[in-house]
C-alpha positions as CSV (number, residue, x, y, z in Angstrom):
1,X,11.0,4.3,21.7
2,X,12.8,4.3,18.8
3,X,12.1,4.7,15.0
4,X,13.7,3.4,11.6
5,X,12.4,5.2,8.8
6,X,12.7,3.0,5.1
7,X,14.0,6.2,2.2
8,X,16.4,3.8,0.4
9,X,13.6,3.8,-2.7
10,X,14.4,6.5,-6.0
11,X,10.6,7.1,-6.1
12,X,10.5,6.4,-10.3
13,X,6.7,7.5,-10.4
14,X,7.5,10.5,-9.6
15,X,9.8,11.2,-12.2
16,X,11.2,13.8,-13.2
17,X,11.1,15.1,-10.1
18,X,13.2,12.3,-8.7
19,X,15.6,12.1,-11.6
20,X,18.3,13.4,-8.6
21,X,16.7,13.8,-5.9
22,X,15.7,10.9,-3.4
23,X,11.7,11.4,-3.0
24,X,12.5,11.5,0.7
25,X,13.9,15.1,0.0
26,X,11.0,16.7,-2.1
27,X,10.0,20.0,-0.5
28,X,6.7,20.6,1.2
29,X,6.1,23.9,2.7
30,X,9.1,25.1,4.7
31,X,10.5,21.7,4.9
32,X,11.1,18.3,3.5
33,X,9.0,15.1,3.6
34,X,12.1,13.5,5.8
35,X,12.4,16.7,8.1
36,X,8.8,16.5,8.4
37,X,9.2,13.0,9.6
38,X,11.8,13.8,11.9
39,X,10.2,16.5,13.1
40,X,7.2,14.9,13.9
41,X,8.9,12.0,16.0
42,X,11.1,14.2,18.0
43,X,8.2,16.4,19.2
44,X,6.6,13.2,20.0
45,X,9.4,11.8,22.4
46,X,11.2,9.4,19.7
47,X,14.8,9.1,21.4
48,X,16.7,7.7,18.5
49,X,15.7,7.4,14.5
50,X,17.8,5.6,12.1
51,X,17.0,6.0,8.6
52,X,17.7,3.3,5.6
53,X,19.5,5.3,2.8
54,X,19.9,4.0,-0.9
55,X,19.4,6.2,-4.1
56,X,22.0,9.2,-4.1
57,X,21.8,8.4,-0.2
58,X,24.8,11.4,0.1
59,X,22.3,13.7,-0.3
60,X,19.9,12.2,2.5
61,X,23.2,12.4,4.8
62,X,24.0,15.9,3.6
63,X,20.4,16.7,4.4
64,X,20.6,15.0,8.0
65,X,23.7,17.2,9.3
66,X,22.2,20.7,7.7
67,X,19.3,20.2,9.9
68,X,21.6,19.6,12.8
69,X,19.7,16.8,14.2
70,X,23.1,15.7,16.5
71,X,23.1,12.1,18.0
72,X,19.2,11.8,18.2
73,X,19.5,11.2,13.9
74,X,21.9,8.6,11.9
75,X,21.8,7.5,8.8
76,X,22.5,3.6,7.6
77,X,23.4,2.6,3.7
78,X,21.9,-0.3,1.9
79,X,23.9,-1.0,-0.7
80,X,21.8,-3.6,-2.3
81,X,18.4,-0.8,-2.8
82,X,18.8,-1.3,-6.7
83,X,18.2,-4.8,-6.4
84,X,16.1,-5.7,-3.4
85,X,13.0,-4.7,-2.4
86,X,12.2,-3.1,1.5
87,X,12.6,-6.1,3.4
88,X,16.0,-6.0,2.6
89,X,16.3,-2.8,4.0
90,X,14.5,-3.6,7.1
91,X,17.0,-6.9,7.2
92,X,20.3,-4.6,7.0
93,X,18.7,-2.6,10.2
94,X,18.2,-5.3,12.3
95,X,20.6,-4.5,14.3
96,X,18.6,-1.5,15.0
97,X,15.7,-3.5,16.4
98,X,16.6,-5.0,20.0
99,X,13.8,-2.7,21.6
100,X,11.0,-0.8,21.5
101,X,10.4,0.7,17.9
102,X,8.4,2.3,15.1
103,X,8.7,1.5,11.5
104,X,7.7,3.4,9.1
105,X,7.8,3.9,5.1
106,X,10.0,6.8,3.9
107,X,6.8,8.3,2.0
108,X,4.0,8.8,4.4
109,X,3.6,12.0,6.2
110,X,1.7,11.8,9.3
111,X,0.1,14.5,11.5
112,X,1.6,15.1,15.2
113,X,-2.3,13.3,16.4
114,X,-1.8,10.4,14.5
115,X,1.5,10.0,16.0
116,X,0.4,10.6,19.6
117,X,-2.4,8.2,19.2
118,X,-0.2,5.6,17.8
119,X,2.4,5.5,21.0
120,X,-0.5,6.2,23.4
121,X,-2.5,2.6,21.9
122,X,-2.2,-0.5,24.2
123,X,1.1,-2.2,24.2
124,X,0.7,-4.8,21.5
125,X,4.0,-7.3,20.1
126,X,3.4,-6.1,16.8
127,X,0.3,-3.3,15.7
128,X,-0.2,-2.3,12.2
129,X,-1.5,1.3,11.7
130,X,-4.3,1.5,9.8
131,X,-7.5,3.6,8.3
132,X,-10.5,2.8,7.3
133,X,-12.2,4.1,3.6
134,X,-15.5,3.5,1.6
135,X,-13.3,2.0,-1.4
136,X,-9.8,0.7,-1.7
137,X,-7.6,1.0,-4.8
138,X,-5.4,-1.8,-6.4
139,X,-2.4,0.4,-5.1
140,X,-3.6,0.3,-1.6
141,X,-1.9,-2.0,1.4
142,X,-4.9,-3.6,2.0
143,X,-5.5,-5.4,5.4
144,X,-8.0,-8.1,6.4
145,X,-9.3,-8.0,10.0
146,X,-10.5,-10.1,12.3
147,X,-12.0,-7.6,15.3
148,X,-8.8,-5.7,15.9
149,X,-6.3,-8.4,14.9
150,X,-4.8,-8.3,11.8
151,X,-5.3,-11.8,9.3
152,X,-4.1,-10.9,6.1
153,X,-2.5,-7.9,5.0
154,X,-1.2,-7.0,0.6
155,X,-2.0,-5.3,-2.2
156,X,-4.2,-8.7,-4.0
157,X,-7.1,-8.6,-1.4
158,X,-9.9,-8.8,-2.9
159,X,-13.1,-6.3,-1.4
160,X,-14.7,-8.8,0.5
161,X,-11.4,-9.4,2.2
162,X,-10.8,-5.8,3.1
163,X,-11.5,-3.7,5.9
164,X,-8.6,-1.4,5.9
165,X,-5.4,-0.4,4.5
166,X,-2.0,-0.1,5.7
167,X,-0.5,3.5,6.1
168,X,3.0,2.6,6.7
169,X,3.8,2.9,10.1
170,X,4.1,0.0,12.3
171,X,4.9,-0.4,16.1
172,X,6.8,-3.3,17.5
173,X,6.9,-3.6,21.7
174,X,7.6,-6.4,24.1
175,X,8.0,-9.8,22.0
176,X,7.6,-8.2,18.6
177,X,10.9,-6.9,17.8
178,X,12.3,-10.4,17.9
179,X,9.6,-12.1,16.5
180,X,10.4,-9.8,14.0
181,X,13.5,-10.0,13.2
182,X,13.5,-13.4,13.2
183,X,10.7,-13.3,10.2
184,X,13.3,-11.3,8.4
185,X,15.7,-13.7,8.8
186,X,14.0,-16.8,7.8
187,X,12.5,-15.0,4.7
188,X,16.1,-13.1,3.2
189,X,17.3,-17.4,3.4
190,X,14.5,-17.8,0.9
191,X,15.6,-16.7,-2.9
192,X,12.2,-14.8,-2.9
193,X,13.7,-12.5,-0.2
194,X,15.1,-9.7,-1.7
195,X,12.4,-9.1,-4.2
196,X,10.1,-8.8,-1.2
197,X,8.4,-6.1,0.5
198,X,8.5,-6.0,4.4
199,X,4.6,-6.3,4.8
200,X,4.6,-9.9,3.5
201,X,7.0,-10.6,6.6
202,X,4.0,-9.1,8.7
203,X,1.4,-11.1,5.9
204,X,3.7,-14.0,7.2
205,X,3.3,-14.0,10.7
206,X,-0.2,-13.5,10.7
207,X,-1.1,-16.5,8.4
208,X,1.6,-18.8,10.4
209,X,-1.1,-17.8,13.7
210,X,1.0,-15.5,15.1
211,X,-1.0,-12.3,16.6
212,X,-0.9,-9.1,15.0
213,X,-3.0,-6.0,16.4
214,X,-3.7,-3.0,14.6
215,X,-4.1,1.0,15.8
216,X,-7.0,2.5,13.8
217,X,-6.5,6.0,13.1
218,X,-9.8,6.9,11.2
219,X,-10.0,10.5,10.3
220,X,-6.4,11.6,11.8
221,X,-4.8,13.4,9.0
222,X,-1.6,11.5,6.9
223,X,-0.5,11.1,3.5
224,X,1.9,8.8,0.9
225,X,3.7,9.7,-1.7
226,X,4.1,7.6,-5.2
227,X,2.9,9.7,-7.8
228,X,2.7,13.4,-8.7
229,X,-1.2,13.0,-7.7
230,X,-0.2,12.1,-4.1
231,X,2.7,15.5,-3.8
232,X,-0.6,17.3,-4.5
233,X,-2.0,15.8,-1.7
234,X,0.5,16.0,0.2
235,X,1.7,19.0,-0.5
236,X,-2.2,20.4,0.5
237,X,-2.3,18.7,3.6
238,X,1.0,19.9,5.0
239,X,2.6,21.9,2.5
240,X,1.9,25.5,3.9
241,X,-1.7,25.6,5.0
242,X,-2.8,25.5,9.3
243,X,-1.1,21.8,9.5
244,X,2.5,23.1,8.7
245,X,2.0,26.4,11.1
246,X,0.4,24.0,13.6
247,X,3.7,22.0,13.2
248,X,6.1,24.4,13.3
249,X,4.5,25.9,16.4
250,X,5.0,22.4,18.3
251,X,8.5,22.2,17.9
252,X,9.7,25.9,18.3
């Protein structure tokens, strides 16, 4: 299994703090939200993670090689981050996506269970991890549902259409990273392409009748990170507290 994590974003909510510094590399704890990443899919078997660079992206390589990460951890440039949106990013690593792999946003931290439970779900084409809340926020992925198959997923749902939300970690096995990539394809020929995000490929597929699953991961501890409320959170959650000695333990 491989993994491709998206970091090519500036993070411009979370200004100042990002006025240099890729929100990829904020500090939390010990560590930093993309060594906690890597971290985490190492301990969990991940063989090879390629990560989609973009704002000041020499820092994110500088980063890479300090942590001495060797083969197992490369780095890949999108040139175009300024003016195109994710799905751009996921189109320049395509070439990363002939086999078994996880793709997941450059801002959401995810505990070493919620990792274990998403490999160890039922091999699906395409499954969309997700979790389950009383209320949803207009800045949430939101995800219609249909048993455990995925209908609809984007930010516009309204409450009656929502029974999840997105975290930002998706697995693609068997069939799905073709039927992937060809989504990509198809959509960055269409001038709307590069001003979309990746999730309206997987909004795409599911509309067209093509079968999406989902991995629910209700009460398994994770984390994004847009705005200086959410480095709170996440700097709570796995910032220095039993979760970070937990992790660090794991990989020692």
């Amino acid at each position: 299994m491989q993994a491709i994590i998206l970091s090519a974003g500036r993070g411009s909510r979370l200004l100042p703090l990002t006025t240099d510094l890729p929100k990829c590399l904020l500090p939390v704890g010990l560590s930093s939200v993309l060594a906690l990443q890597i971290d985490t899919l190492l301990n969990r078997g991940i063989e090879q993670i390629t990560i989609v660079t973009g704002f000041n992206s020499h820092l994110v390589e500088e980063e890479v090689l300090s942590l001495r990460y060797g083969e197992k951890v490369r780095t890949l440039y999108n040139p175009f981050y300024q003016l195109a949106d994710n799905l751009a990013s996921c189109w320049m690593a395509r070439q990363e996506m002939n086999n078994d792999f996880l793709l997941i946003n450059g801002d959401t931290l995810f505990s070493l269970e919620l990792l274990k439970k998403v490999l160890a779900a039922p091999p699906k084409n395409i499954s969309v991890t997700i979790d389950q809340k009383e209320h949803y926020d207009g800045d949430d992925m939101k995800v219609s549902l249909s048993g455990y198959q995925l209908t609809a997923i984007g930010k516009t749902l309204l409450p009656q259409q929502t029974q999840g939300e997105s975290i930002g970690m998706l697995r693609f096995m068997k069939n799905g990273p073709s039927i992937f990539k060809n989504e990509l394809e198809r959509l960055m020929r269409m001038e709307e392409g590069t001003k979309s995000w990746f999730l309206s490929a997987i909004n795409g597929l599911a509309l067209s009748g093509k079968v999406v699953d989902t991995t629910n991961i209700k009460g398994e501890t994770w984390a994004e990170l847009d705005t200086p409320e959410d480095y709170e959170i996440c700097l709570d959650l796995f910032g220095g507290s039993q979760m970070q000695r937990k992790r660090l333990a794991a990989i020692k």
